[in-house]
MARKOL-699888 format. One record per residue (C-alpha): residue in one letter; x negated, y negated, z. Coordinates in steps of 0.5 Angstrom, whole numbers. Layout:
<nodes>
 r     u     v     w
 A     X     Y     Z
...
</nodes>
This chain:
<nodes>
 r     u     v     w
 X   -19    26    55
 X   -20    20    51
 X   -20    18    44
 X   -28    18    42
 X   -28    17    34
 X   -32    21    30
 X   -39    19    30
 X   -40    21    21
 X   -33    18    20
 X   -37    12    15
 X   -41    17    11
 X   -34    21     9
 X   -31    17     5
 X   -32    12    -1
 X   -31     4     0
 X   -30     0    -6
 X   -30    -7    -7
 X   -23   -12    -7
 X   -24   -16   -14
 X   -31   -21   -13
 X   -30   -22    -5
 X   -35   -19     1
 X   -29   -15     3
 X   -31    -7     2
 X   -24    -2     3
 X   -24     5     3
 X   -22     8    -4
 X   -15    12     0
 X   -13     8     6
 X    -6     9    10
 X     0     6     9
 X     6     5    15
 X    11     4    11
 X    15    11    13
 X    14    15    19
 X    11    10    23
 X    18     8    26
 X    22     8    32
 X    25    14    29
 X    19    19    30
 X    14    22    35
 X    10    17    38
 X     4    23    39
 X     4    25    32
 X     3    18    29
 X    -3    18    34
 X    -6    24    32
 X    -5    22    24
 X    -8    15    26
 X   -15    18    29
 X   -15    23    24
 X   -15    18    19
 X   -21    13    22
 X   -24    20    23
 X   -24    20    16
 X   -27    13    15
 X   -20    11    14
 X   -21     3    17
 X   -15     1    13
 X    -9     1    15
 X    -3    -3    13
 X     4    -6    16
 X    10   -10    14
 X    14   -14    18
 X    20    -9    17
 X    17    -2    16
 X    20     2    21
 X    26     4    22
 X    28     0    25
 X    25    -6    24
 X    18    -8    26
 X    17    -2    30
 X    12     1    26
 X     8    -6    28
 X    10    -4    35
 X     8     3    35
 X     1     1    31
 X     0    -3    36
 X     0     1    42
 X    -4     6    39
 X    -9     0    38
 X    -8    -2    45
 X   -10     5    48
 X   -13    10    43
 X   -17     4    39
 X   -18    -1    44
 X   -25    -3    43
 X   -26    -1    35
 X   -22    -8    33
 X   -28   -11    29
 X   -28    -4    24
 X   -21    -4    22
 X   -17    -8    16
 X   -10    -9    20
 X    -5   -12    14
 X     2   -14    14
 X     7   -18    10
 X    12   -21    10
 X    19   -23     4
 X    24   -17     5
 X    29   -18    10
 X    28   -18    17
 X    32   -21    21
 X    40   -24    20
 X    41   -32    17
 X    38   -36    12
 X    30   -35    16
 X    30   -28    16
 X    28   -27     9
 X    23   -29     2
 X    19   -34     2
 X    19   -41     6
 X    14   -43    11
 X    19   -43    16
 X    20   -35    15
 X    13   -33    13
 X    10   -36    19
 X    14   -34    24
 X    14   -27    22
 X     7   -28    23
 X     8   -29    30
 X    12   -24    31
 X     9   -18    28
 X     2   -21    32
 X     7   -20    38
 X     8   -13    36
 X     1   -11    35
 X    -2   -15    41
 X    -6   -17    35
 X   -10   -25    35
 X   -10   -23    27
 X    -9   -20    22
 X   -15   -19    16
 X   -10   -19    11
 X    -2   -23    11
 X     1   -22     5
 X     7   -25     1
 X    13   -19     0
 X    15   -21    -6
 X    16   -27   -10
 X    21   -32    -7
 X    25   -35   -14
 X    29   -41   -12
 X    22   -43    -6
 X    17   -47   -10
 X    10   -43   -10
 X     7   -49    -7
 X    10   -48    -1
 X    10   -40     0
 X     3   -40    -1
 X     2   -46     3
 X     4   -43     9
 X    -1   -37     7
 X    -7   -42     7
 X    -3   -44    13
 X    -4   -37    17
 X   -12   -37    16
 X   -13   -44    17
 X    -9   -43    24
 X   -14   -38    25
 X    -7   -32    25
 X   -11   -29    19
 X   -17   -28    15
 X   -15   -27     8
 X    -8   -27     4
 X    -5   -23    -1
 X     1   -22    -6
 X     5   -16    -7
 X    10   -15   -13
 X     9   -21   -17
 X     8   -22   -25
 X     2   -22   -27
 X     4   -30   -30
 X     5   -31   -23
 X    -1   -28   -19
 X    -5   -33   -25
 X    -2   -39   -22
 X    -3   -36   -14
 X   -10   -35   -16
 X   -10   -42   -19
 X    -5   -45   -13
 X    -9   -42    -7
 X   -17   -43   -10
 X   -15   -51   -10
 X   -12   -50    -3
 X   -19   -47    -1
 X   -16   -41     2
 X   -18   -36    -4
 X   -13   -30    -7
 X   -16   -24    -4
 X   -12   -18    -6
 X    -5   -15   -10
 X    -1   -10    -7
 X     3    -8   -14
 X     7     0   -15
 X     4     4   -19
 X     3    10   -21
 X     4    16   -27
 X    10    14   -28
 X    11     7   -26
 X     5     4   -31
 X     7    -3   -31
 X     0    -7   -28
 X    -3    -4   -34
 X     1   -10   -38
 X    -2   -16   -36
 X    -3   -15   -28
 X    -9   -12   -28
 X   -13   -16   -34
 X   -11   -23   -29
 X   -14   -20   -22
 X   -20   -17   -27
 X   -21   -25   -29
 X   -19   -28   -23
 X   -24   -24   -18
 X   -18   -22   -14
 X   -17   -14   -12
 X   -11    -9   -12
 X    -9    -4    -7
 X    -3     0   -10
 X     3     3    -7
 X     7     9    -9
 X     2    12   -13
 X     5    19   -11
 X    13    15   -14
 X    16    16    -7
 X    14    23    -8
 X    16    25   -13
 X     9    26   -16
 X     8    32   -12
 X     9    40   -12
 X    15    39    -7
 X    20    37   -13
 X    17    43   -18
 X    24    46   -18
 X    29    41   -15
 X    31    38    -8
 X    30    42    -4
 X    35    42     3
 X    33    36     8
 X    27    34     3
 X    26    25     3
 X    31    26    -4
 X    36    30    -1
 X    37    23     4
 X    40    16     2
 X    34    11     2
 X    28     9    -3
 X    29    15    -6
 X    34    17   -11
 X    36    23   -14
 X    36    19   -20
 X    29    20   -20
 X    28    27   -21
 X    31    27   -27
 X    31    33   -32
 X    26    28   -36
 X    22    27   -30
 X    21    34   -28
 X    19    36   -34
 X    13    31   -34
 X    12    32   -27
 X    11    40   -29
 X     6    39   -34
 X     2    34   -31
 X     1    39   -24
 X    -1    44   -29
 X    -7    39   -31
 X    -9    37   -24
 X    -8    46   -23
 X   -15    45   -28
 X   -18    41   -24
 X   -18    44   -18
 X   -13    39   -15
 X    -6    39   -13
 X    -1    34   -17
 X    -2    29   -11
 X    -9    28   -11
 X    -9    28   -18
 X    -3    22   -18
 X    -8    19   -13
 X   -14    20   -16
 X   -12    17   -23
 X    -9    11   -20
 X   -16    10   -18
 X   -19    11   -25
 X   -20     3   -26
 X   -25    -1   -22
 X   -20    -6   -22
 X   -17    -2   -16
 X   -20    -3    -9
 X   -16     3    -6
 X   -10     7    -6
 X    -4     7     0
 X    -1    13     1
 X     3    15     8
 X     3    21    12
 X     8    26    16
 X     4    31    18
 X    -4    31    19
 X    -4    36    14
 X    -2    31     9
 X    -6    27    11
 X   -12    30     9
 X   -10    33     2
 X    -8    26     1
 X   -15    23     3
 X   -18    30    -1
 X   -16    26    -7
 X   -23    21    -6
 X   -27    27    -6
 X   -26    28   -15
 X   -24    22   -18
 X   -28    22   -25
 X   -24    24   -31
 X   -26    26   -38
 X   -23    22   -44
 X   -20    29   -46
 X   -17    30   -39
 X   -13    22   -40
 X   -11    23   -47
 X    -8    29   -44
 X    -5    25   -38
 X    -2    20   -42
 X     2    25   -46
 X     6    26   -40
 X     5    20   -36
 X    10    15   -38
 X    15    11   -35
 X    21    14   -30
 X    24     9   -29
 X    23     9   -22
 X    20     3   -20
 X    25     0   -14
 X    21    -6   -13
 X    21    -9   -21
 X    26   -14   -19
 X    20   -18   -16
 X    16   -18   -22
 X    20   -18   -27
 X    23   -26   -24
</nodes>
């Protein structure tokens, strides 16, 4: 039988408005970074997709090299919009992106037209896809001028290839002059895509108040610190755990220090009802300048606890006094060497 959406999916979850633009995103939306490549069943990233739309999830956000390998995530995504999603198109927000590396030589990687362009081109290809709804810069190219990385975004809405244009890990004195560079190039900064979380805070120094100033929104990535943020690391590694392999996480990470601020802040989210998870998801949504939280799924019952976050997101000032306490950095954001040039 084929896929029939739910018919109560837009009264599930909340939708939040990104900066001063028309654009609406649900409060949780789903990210494709991990589990969503070549290396996993493709029916069980089906399942996690339909159930997520069900869920009022319309937002669902790639890279060009989220895998593995690279650009099968798209391609997978792709096929699910073909067959499970044909016809319900104008319902979802499809981002992608494009900085980190993709493809070997000097054109496979960071910010110059020549790159951003055709990688838009591929990822189209992949998905099957005229558009996306948002293309974003990866990460901020030192030694390409703004003026030329953002150009090629404004670029990509005026052929028709996307409908708005974002960036991802760039400082806040950066996102200003983007903001300022894109406003005169008639083609308006949309969105943010920053790390954050109860351990990696450094949007509060500056980020927030100019994507407050400047009307732009801001999606948050890991805010679950790759997974450190749930109950799955209370007591160490455990064997085949994401921390027990090479990749993004590290068992440096989970230090002594760490764990012990995890520790306390699960028992915080124990009083409210919530899993560690949800709670981590839930504050990151706590400022209205965040639109909406990323989060991935393995499983679909992973999905909706994650989801289940959007279900209390209010804290009392006892409650942010007391996550503070343990809510420092854990020297744990990878993606700093973005933000930081």
């Amino acid at each position: 039988m084929s896929y029939q959406p739910a018919a109560g999916r837009y009264e599930v979850a909340p939708y939040r408005r990104v900066g001063r633009s028309g654009l609406l995103l649900p409060a949780v939306s789903l990210g494709l970074w991990q589990n969503f490549g070549g290396d996993r069943p493709l029916e069980t990233q089906r399942e996690i997709i339909q159930r997520a739309f069900d869920l009022g999830v319309t937002h669902f956000d790639l890279a060009n090299n989220y895998g593995p390998p690279y650009g099968s995530a798209e391609e997978n995504f792709g096929r699910i919009l073909a067959t499970d999603l044909r016809g319900y198109r104008d319902e979802l927000i499809v981002s992608s992106k494009a900085g980190w590396d993709m493809w070997p030589g000097p054109y496979g990687e960071w910010g110059s037209r020549k790159y951003l362009l055709a990688s838009l081109d591929q990822s189209l290809r992949r998905m099957g896809l005229e558009y996306v709804d948002i293309f974003y810069s990866h990460r901020f190219d030192p030694d390409t001028p703004l003026e030329e990385t953002l150009g090629a975004l404004d670029a990509a809405v005026r052929q028709g290839k996307a409908l708005y244009v974002g960036v991802s890990s760039y400082s806040a004195e950066r996102t200003a002059e983007s903001a300022r560079i894109l406003r005169e190039l008639g083609t308006p900064l949309l969105i943010h895509q920053p790390s954050y979380s109860l351990l990696n805070r450094w949007i509060e120094d500056g980020l927030l108040e100019v994507l407050g100033n400047e009307g732009v929104g801001c999606i948050v990535f890991s805010p679950l610190a790759q997974g450190v943020l749930t109950d799955r690391y209370l007591h160490g590694i455990p064997d085949g755990s994401r921390a027990s392999r090479p990749g993004s996480l590290s068992a440096d990470m989970l230090s002594d220090q760490n764990l012990e601020k995890v520790r306390a802040l699960n028992q915080i989210a124990a009083r409210r009802g919530q899993s560690l998870a949800q709670m981590a998801i839930a504050w990151t949504l706590r400022d209205p300048r965040v639109t909406s939280a990323l989060v991935g799924a393995s499983s679909l019952a992973q999905l909706e606890a994650n989801l289940a976050a959007a279900d209390n997101l209010s804290f009392g000032d006892d409650e942010l006094a007391e996550i503070d306490r343990y809510a420092t950095e854990g020297d744990i954001n990878i993606w700093a060497s973005s933000s930081t040039r």
